[in-house]
MDAnalysis code that builds the backbone (N, CA, C; Angstrom):
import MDAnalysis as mda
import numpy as np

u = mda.Universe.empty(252, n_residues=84, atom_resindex=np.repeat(np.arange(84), 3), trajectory=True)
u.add_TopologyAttr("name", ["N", "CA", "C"] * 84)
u.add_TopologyAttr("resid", np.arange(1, 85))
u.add_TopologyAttr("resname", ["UNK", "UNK", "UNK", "UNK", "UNK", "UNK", "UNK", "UNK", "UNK", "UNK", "UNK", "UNK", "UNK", "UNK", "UNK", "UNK", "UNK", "UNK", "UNK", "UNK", "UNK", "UNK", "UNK", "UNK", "UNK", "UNK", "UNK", "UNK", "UNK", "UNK", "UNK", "UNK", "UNK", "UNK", "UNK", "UNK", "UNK", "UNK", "UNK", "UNK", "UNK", "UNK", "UNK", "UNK", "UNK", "UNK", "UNK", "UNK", "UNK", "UNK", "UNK", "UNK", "UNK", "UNK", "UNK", "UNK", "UNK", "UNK", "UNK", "UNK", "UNK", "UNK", "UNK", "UNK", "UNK", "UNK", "UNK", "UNK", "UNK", "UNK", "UNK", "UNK", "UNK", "UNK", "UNK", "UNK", "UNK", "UNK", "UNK", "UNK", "UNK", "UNK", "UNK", "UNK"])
u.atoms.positions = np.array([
    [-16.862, 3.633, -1.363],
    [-16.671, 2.250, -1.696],
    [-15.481, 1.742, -0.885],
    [-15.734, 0.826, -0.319],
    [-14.723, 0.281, 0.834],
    [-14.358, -0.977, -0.357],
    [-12.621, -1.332, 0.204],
    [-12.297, -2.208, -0.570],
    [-11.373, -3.221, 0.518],
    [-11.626, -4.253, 0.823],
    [-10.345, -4.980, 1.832],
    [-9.516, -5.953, 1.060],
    [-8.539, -5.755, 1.309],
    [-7.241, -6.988, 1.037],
    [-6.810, -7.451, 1.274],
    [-6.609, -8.539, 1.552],
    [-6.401, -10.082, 2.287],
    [-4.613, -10.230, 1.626],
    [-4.080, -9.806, 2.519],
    [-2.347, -9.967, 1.730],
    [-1.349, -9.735, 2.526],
    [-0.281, -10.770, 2.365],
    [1.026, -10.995, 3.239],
    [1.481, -9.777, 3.068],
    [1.231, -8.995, 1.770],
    [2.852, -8.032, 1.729],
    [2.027, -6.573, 1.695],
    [0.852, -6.073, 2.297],
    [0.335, -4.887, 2.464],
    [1.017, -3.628, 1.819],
    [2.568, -3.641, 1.970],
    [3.688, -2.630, 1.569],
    [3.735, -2.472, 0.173],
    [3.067, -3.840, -0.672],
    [3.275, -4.118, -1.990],
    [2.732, -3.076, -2.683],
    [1.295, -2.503, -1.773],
    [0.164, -1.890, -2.407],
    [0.167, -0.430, -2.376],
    [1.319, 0.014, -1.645],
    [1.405, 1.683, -1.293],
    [1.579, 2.557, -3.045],
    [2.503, 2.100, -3.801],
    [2.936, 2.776, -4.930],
    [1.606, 2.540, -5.502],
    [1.038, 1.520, -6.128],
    [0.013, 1.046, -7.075],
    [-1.361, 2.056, -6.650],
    [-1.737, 1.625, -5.684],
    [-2.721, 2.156, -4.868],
    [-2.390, 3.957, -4.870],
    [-1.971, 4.801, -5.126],
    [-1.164, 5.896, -5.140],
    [-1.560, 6.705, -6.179],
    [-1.771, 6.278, -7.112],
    [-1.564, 6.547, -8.843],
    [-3.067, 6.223, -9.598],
    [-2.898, 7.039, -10.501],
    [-4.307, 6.541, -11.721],
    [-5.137, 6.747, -10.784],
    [-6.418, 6.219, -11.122],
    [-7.707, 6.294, -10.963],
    [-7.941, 6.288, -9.713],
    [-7.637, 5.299, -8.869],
    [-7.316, 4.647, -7.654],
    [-7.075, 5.374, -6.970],
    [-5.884, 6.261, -7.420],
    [-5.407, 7.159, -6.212],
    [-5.878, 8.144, -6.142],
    [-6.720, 8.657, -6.889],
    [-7.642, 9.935, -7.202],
    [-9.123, 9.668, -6.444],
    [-9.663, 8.183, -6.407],
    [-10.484, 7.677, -5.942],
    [-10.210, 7.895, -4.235],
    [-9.220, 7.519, -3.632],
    [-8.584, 7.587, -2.573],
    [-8.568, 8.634, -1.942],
    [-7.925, 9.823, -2.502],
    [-7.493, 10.890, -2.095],
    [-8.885, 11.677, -2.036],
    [-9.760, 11.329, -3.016],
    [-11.187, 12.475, -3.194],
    [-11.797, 11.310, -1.803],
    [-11.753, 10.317, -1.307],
    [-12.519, 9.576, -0.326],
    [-13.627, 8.893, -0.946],
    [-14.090, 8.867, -2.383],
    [-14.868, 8.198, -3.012],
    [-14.268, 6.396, -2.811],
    [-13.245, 6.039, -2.398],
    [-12.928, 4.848, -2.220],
    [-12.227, 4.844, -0.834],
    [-11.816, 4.108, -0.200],
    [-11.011, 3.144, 0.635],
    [-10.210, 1.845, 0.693],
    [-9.368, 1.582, 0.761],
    [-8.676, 0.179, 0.393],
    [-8.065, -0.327, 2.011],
    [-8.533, -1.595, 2.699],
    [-7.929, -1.686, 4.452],
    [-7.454, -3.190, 3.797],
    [-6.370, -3.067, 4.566],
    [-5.390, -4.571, 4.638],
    [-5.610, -4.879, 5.602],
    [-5.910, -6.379, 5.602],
    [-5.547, -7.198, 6.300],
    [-4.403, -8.654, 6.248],
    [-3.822, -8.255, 7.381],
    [-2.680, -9.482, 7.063],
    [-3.150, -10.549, 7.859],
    [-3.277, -12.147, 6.835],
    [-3.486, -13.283, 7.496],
    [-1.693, -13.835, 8.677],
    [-1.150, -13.223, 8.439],
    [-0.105, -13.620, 9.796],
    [-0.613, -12.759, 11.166],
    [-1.274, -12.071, 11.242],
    [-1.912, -11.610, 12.379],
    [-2.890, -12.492, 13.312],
    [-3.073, -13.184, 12.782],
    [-4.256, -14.313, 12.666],
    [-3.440, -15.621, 13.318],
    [-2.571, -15.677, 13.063],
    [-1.531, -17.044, 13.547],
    [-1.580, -17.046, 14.840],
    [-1.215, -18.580, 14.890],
    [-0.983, -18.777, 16.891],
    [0.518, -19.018, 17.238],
    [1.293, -19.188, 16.219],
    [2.379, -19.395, 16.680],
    [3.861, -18.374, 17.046],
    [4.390, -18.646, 17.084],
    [5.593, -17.225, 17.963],
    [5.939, -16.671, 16.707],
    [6.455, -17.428, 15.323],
    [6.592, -16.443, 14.447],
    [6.197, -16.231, 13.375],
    [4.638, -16.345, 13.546],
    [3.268, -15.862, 12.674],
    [3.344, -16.885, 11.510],
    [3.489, -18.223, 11.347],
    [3.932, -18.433, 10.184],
    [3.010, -19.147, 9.200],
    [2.731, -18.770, 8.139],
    [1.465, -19.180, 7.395],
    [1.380, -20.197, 6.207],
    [2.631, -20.476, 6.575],
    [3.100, -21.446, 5.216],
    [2.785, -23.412, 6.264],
    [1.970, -23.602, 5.365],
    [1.777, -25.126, 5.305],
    [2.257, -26.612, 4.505],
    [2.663, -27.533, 5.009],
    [3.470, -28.232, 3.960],
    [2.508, -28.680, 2.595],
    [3.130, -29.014, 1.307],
    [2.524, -29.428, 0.323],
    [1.813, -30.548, 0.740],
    [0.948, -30.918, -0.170],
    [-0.534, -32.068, 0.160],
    [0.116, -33.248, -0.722],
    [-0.035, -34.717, -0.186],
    [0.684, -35.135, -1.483],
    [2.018, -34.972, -1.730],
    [3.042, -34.137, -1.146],
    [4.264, -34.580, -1.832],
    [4.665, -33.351, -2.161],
    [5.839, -33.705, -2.692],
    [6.323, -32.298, -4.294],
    [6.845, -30.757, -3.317],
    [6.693, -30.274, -4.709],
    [8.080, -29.137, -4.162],
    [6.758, -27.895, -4.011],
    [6.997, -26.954, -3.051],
    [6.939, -25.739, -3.057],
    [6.023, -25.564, -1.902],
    [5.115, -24.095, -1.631],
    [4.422, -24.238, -0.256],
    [3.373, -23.777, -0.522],
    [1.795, -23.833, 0.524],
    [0.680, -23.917, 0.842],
    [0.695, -22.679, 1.428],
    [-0.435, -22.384, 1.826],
    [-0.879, -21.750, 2.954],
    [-1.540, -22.279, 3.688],
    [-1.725, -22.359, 5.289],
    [-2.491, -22.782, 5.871],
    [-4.270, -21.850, 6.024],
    [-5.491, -23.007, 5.797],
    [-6.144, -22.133, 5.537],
    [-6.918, -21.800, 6.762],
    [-6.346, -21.886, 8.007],
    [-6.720, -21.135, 9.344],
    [-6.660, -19.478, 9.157],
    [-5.285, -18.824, 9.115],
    [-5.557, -17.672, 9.141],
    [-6.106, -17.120, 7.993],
    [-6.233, -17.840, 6.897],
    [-7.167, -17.070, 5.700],
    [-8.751, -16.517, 6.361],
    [-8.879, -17.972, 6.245],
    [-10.242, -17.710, 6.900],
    [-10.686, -16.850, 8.257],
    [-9.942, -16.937, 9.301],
    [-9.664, -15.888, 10.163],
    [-9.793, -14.477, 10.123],
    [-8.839, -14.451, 8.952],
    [-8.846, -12.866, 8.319],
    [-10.072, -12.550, 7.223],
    [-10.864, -13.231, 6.410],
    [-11.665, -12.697, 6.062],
    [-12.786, -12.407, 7.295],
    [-13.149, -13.452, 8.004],
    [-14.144, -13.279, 9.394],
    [-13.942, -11.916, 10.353],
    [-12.790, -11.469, 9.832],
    [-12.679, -10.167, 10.676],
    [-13.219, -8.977, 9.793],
    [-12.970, -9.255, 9.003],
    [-13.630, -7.821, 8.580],
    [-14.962, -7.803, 8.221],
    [-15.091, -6.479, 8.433],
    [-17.094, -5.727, 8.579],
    [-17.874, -6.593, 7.677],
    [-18.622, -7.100, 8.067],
    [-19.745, -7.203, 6.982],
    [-20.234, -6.402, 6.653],
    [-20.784, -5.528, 4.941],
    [-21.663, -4.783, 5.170],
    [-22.945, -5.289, 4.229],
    [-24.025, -4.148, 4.307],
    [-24.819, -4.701, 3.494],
    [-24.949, -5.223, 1.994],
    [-24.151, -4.705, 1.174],
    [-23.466, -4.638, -0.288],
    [-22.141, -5.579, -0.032],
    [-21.908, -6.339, -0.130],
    [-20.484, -7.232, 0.010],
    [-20.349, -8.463, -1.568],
    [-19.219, -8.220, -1.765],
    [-18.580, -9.173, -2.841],
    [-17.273, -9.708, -2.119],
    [-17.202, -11.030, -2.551],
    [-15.943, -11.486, -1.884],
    [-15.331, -12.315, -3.497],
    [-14.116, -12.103, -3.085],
    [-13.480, -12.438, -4.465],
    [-12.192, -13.462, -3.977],
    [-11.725, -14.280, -4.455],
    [-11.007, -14.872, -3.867],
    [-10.158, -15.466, -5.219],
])
């Protein structure tokens, strides 16, 4: 069972991913988990994925270029769920 993850902080997932079920899943090869980072995906010099708010107001976006980018890269296979 292949699993991909669409996430800025890939590093987040080393401990979690490690442990319990998951990591037993992992280690026996009955699973897989591949990151992908949407700043890879960017055009600009320092990858940056944050977009201004819509409307106004406080806090930040993402731009949804490299989202989409980064899901388009990975495998299609025949069995696919996308979760978002």
């Amino acid at each position: 069972m292949r699993f991909d993850l669409i996430t800025l902080f890939p590093e987040f997932f080393t401990s979690p991913l490690s442990s319990g079920l998951v990591g037993k899943a992992i280690a026996r090869q009955i699973a897989a988990v591949h990151f992908t980072n949407p700043r890879d995906f960017t055009t600009d010099k320092h990858h940056k994925v944050d977009d201004a708010p819509y409307g106004g107001g406080v806090g930040m976006l993402i731009k949804p270029e490299p989202i989409f980018a980064a899901i388009e890269s990975i495998p299609v296979l025949p069995r696919r769920e996308v979760i978002l």
